[in-house]
C-alpha positions in Angstrom: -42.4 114.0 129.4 -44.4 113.1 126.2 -47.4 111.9 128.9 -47.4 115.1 130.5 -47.4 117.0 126.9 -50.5 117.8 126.9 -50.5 119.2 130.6 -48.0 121.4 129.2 -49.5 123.1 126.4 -53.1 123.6 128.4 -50.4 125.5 131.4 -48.4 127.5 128.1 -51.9 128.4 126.8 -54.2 129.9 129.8 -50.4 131.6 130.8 -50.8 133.0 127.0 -54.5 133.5 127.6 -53.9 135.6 130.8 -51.5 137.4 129.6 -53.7 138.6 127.1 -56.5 139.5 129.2 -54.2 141.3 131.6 -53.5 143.6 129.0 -56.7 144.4 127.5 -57.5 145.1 131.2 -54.8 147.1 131.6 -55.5 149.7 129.1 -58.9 150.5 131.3 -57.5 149.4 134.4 -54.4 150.4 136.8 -52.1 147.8 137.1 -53.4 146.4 141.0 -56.3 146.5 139.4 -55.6 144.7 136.3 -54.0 141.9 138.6 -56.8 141.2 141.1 -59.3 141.0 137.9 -57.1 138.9 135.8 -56.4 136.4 139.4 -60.2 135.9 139.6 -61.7 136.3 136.1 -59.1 133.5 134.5 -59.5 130.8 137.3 -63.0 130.8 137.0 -62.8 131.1 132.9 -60.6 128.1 133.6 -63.0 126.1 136.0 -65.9 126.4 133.1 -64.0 125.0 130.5 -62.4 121.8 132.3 -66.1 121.3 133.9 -67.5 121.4 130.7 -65.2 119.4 129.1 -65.0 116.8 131.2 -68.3 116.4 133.2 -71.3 118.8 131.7 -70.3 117.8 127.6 -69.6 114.5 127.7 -72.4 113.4 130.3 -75.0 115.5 128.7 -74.4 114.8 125.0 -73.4 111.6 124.8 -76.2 111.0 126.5 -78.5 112.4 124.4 -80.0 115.5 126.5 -79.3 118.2 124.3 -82.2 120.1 125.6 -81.0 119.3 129.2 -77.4 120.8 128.5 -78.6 124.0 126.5 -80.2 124.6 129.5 -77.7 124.2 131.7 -75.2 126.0 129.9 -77.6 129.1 129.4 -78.2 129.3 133.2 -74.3 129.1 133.7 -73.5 131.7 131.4 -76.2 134.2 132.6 -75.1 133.5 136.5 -71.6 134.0 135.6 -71.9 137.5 133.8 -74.2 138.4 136.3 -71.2 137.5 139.3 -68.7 139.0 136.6 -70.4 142.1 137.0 -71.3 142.0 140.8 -67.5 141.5 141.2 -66.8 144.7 139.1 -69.0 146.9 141.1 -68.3 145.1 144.9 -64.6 145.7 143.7 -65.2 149.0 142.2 -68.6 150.8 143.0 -68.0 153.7 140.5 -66.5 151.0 137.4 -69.8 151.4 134.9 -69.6 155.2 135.4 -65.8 155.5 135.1 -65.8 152.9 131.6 -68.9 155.3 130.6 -67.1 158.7 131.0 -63.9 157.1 130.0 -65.9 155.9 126.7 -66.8 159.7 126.5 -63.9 161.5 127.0 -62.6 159.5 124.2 -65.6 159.7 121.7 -66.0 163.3 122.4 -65.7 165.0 119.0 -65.8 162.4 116.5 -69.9 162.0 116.6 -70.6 159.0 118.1 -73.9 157.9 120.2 -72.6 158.1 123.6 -73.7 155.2 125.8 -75.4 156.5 129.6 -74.2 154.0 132.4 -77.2 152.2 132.3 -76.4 151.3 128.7 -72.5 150.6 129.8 -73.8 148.1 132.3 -76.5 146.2 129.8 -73.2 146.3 127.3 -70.8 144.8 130.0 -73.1 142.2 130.8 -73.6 141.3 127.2 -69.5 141.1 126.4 -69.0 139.3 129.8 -71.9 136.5 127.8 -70.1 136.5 125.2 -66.7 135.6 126.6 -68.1 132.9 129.1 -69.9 131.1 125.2 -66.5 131.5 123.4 -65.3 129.7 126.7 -67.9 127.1 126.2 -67.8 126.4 122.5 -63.8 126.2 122.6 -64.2 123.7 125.6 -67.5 121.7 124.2 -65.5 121.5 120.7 -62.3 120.3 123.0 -64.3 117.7 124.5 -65.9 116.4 121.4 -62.4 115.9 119.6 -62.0 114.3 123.1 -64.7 111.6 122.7 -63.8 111.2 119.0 -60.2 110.5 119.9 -61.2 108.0 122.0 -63.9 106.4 120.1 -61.4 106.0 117.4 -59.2 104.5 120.2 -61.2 101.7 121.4 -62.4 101.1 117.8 -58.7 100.6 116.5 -58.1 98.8 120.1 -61.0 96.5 119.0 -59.8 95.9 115.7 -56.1 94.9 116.7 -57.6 92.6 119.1 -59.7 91.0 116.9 -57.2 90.9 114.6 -54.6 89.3 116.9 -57.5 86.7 117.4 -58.3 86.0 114.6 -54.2 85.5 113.8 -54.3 83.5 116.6 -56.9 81.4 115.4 -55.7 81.2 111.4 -52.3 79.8 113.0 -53.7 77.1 115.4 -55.7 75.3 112.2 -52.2 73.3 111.5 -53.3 70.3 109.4 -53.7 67.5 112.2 -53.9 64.8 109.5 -49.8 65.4 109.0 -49.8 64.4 112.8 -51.2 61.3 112.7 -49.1 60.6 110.0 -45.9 61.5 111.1 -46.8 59.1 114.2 -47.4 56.5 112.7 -44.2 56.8 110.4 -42.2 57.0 113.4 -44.4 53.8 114.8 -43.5 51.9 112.0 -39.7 52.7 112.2 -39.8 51.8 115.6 -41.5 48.6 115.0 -38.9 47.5 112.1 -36.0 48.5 114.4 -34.9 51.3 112.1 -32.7 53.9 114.2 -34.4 56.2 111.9 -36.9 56.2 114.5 -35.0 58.3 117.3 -33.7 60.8 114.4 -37.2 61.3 113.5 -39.2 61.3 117.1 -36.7 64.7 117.5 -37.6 66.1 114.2 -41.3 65.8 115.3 -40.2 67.1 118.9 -38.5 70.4 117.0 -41.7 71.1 114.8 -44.1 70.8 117.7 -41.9 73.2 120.0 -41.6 75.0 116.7 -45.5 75.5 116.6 -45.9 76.1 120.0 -43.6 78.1 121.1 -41.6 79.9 118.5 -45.1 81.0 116.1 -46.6 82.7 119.0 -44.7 86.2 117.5 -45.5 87.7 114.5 -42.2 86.8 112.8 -40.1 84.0 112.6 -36.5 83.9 110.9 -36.2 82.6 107.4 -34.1 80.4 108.9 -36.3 78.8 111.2 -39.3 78.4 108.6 -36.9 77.0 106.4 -36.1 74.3 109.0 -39.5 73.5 109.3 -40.5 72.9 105.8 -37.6 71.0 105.6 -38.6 68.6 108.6 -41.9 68.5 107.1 -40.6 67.0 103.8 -38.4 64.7 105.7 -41.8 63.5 107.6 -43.3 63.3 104.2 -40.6 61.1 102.0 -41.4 58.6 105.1 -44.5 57.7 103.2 -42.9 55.8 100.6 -40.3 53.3 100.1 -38.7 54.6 97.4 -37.0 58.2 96.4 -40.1 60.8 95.6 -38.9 63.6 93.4 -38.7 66.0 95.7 -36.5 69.1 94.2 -35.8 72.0 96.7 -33.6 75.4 96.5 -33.0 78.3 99.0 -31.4 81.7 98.1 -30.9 83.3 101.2 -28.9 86.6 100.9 -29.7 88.5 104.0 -29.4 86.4 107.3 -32.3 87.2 110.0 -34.9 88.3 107.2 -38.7 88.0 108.8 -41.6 86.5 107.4 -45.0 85.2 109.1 -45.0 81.6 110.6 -46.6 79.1 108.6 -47.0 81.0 105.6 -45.8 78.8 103.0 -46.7 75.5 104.9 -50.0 75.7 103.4 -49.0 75.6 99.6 -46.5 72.7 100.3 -49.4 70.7 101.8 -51.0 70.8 98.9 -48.7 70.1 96.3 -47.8 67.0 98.0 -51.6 65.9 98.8 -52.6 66.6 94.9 -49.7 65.7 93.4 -49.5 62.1 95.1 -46.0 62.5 94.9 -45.5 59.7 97.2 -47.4 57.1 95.4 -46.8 57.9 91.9 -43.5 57.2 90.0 -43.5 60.3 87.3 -45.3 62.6 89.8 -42.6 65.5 91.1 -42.8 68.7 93.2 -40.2 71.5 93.2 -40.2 74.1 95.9 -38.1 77.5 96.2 -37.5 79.9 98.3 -35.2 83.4 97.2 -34.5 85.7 100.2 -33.6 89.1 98.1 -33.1 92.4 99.6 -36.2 93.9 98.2 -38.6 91.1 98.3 -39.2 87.6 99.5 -40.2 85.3 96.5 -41.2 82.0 96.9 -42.4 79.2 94.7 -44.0 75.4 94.4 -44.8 73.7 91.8 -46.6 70.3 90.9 -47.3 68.0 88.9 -51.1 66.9 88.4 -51.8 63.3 87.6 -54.1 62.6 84.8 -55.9 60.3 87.5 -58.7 62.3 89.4 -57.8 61.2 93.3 -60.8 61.6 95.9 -59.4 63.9 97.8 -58.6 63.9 101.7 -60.9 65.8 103.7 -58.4 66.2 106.0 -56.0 68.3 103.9 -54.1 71.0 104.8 -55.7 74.8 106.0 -57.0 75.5 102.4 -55.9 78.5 100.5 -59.2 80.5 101.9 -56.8 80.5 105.5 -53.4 81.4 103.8 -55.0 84.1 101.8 -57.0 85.6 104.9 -53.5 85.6 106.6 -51.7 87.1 103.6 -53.9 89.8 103.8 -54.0 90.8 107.7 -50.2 91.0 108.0 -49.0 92.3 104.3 -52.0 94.5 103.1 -51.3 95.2 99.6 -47.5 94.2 100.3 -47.8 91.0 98.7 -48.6 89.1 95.1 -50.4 86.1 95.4 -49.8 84.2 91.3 -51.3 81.1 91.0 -51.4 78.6 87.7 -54.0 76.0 87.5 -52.7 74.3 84.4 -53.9 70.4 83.3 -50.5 68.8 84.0 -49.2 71.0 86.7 -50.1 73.6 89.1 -48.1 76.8 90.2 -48.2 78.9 93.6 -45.8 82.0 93.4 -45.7 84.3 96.5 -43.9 87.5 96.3 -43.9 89.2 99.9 -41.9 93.2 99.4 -40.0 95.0 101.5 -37.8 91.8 102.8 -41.0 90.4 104.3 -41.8 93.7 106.3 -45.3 95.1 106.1 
């Protein structure tokens, strides 16, 4: 039904257009009369407009050949008035004399130039012009909105694609340096003959399907990102012998709430690659995440040695990535606070609308 809409209102609006016609006729015109005119005038009114619209217009202009189809057009409209008014006189011989006395008969006594047949005829072939160029601008002005409609189409087609590719693309950059690691964790637990080992080989087996498979959507659960981080953290409290301070709190108060995959991954990363967390005794990262019903808010912070550490080139994503994603999916949905401070450094993430764009 809503395909066919438009089929619809084009049938409801020649039925309205004929109707119309039939009655102006009608008022010159008896009513066989009236009929037979309305049957052949319409149909062809009908044929110029679609042909227009959809061949002659769109061909022509977008083309370029204005000249071409100002031609064209003129030598329609002149050889349809000039069959409009063959048909009139093949289908009634007398019609100019009768519309010219009937013209008469009416004007008679109220002054005004009476027209002689000849005049009648120059003045029927000038309205029957004029009806076949509204016909034409109304269906050129169709098929322009027509061709704008679908420029804008294919250009917010474009965009989505590219969009979706780019997504794509911004998702696939997970850190491969956390990889690495994480293997070689596990091949040092299985070399020491820690059963730590087979816990950990799943972990690793949950956040690659997790990547994989369940980050291809849009939107992941709260749930399942939680999971992920916390595997992550798991992966990275491998690096060092002893207990890291590592503090973590989730406020989850609506079940099933959606946010974009990967989203926060990036931040963690880099508290734990500039904090050195795993290497130094007083060095601490706290990391929290509050599902509430009108926003999402989530926060890391770190501490910062007083040490400057060459950094690993291999890091995570960077911010430029997270920020380029924040962007695409939240538009101006989000708040992006960071604190850059000496001793510590601050990411806080507030995503509205329970993390619905």
């Amino acid at each position: 039904m809503k395909k066919n809409l438009p089929i619809y209102i084009h049938g409801a609006l020649w039925i309205v257009y004929s109707i119309l016609m039939a009655l102006v006729i009608n008022k010159t015109f008896s009513q066989t009369d009236t009929l037979i005119r309305t049957s052949v005038i319409v149909p062809i009114q009908m044929g110029l407009f679609y042909f227009n619209s959809f061949v002659l217009f769109p061909k022509l202009i977008e083309s370029k050949k204005v000249w071409k189809y100002i031609l064209q057009i003129s030598l329609i409209i002149i050889g349809v008035s000039i069959f409009f008014l063959w048909f009139e006189k093949f289908f009634h011989p007398d019609f100019i004399n009768d519309l010219a006395q009937n013209r008469m008969n009416r004007a008679r006594g109220r002054g005004p130039k009476i027209l002689s047949p000849r005049n009648m005829a120059n003045a029927r072939f000038l309205f029957n012009i004029l009806s076949i160029l509204i016909i034409l601008i109304l269906s050129s002005a169709y098929s322009a909105a027509q061709i704008s409609l679908k420029r804008e189409f294919i250009e917010v087609k474009a965009n989505q694609e590219n969009l979706e590719s780019e997504m794509k693309f911004l998702k696939s950059q997970i850190n491969p340096h956390f990889l690495f690691n994480a293997l070689n964790n596990i091949y040092s637990l299985t070399l020491s003959g820690s059963k730590q080992s087979s816990e950990m080989i799943l972990k690793l087996s949950y956040m690659l399907r997790y990547i994989l498979y369940e980050c291809n959507g849009p939107f992941v659960t709260i749930e399942k990102e939680w999971e992920y981080i916390m595997n992550f953290i798991d992966f990275q409290k491998l690096k060092s012998k002893d207990d890291i301070n590592i503090n973590l709190e989730l406020t989850n108060e609506i079940a099933g709430s959606l946010i974009s995959p990967m989203i926060f991954i990036p931040f963690i990363e880099n508290a734990f690659k500039h904090s050195h967390v795993d290497s130094l005794a007083d060095a601490w990262v706290n990391i929290s995440l509050n599902n509430k019903k009108e926003e999402i808010i989530f926060q890391v912070d770190n501490s910062v040695p007083l040490k400057k550490y060459n950094q690993d080139e291999l890091g995570g994503v960077g911010l430029e990535n997270v920020k380029r994603r924040l962007e695409l999916i939240y538009s101006d949905h989000y708040d992006l606070i960071i604190n850059d401070k000496k001793t510590s450094y601050s990411v806080i993430l507030r995503i509205r609308n329970n993390g619905k764009s």
